[in-house]
C-alpha positions in Angstrom: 220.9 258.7 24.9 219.2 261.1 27.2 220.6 261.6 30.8 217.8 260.4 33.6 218.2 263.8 35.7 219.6 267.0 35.7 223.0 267.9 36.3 226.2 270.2 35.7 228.0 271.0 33.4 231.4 273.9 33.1 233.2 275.1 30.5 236.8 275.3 31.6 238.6 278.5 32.1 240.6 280.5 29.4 243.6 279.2 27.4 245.7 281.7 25.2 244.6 280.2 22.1 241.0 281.2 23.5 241.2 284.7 24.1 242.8 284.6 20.5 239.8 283.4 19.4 241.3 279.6 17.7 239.9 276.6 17.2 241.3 274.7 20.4 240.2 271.4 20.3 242.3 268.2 21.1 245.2 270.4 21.3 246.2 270.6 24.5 246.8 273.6 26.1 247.1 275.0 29.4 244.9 277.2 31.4 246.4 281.1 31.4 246.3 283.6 34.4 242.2 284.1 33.6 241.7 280.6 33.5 243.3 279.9 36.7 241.3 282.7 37.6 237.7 281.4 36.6 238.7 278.1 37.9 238.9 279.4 41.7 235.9 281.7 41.3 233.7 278.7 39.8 234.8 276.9 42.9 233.4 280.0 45.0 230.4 279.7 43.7 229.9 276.0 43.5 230.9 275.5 47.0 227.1 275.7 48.5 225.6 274.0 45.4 225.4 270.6 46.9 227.8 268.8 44.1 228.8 265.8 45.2 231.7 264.1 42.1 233.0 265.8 39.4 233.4 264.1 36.1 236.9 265.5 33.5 237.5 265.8 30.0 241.6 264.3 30.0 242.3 267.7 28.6 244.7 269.7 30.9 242.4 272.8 30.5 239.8 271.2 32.2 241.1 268.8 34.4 243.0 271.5 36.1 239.9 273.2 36.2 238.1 270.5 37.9 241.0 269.7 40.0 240.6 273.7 41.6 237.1 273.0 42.2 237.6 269.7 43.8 240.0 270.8 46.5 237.6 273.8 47.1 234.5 271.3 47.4 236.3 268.7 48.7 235.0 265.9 46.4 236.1 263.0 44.4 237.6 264.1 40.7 237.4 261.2 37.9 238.7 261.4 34.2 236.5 260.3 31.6 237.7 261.1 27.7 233.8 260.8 27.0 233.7 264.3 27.3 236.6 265.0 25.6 236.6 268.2 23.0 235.7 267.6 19.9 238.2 267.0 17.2 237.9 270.0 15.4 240.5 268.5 12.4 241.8 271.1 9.9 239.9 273.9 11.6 242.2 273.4 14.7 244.5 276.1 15.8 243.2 278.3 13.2 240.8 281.8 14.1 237.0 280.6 14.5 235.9 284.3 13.1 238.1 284.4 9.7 236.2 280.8 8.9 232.9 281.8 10.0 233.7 284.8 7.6 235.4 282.9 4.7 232.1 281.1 4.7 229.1 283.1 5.5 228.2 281.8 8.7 227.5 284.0 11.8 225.5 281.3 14.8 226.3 278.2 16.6 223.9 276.6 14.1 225.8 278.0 10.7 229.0 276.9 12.6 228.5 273.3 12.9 227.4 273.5 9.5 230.8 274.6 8.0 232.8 272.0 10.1 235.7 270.2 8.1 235.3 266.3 7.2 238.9 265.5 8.7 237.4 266.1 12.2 234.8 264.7 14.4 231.4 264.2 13.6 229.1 266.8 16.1 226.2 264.0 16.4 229.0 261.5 16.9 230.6 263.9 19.6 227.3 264.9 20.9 226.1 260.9 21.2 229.8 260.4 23.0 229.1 263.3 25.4 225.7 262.1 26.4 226.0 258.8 26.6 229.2 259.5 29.2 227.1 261.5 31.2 224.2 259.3 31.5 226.7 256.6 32.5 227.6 258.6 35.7 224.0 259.6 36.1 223.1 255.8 36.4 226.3 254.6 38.3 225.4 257.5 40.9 222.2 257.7 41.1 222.1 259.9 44.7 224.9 262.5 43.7 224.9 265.7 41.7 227.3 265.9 40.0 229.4 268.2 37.6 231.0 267.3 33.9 234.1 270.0 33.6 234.5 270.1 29.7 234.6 271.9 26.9 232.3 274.2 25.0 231.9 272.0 22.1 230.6 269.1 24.8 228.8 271.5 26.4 226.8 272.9 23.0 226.1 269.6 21.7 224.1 268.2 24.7 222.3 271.6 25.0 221.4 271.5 21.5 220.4 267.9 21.6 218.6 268.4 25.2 216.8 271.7 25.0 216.6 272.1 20.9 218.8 275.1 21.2 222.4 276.6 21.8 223.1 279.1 24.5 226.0 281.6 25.5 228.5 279.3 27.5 231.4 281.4 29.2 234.8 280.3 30.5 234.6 279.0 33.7 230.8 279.9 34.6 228.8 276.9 36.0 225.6 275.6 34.7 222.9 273.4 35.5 221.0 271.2 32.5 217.5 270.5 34.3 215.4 267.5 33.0 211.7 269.1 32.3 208.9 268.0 31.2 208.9 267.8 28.3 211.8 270.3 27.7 215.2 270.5 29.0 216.5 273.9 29.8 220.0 274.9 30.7 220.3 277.4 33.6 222.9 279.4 34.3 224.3 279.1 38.3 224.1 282.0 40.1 224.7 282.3 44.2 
């Protein structure tokens, strides 16, 4: 399902088990001092944007992170577990590079390709994540609004929208813009 307009998307800010570089997924862990961090300066810069609802994974990591950047903005916050990380199975709490090692693989691309059958399916999760933001899209159809979620979420509906992956940071807001014919995805910057 492809979303009828653009909109944004954030990665939430830093947990421990990201900086040492695991496979987070459904487990759920809090942001650290840097994510706290990343969460009020993503606020900063979203402020003049124009956004006008946030959408958040259940996750604590990013509905903190959405709830920092809705008290800045002052605007609604709603759960949604549509956008919910993806289920990472036996990969989860163990280091992303030592697998990506143990099995040849060194992109986004040769990533997914290596991902256990005890987890998630990416095109299921991707579908999920899509279909849950084109849900919002249609029930507001005069608001821009922002999906605060995971990297995972993020990559999928990037890869699915534009035909390619792209570097997603902690914390660092970007926009999805519906082209024609392409989707890009655009990094914020104010």
């Amino acid at each position: 399902m492809t979303p009828a307009r653009s909109f944004y998307g954030l990665r939430h800010g830093a947990t421990d088990w990201n900086r040492k570089g695991l496979f987070q997924g459904r487990t759920d862990n809090p942001l650290n001092e840097d994510g706290l961090r990343q969460a009020h300066e993503a606020a900063r810069m979203l402020r003049g944007v124009g956004i006008s609802r946030i959408v958040a994974s259940p996750l604590v990591r990013a509905l903190k992170t959405a709830e920092i950047i809705a008290d800045v903005i002052a605007v609604p916050l709603t759960i949604d577990a549509g956008i919910i990380e993806f289920d990472f199975g036996s990969f989860e709490g163990r280091p992303v590079r030592d697998l990506m090692i143990k099995h040849n693989v060194n992109s986004a691309t040769g990533l997914v390709s290596i991902l256990p059958a005890d987890g998630e399916n990416w095109e299921a999760m991707t579908e999920r994540s899509l279909a849950c933001v084109s849900a919002w899209i249609d029930r507001y159809p005069g608001d821009d609004l922002l999906f605060v979620c995971h990297d995972a979420v993020m990559q999928g509906m990037a890869k699915a929208l534009s035909g390619s992956y792209f570097k997603n940071s902690h914390g660092t807001p970007f926009r999805y813009v519906c082209g024609d014919p392409q989707w890009r995805i655009e990094q914020v910057v104010i």
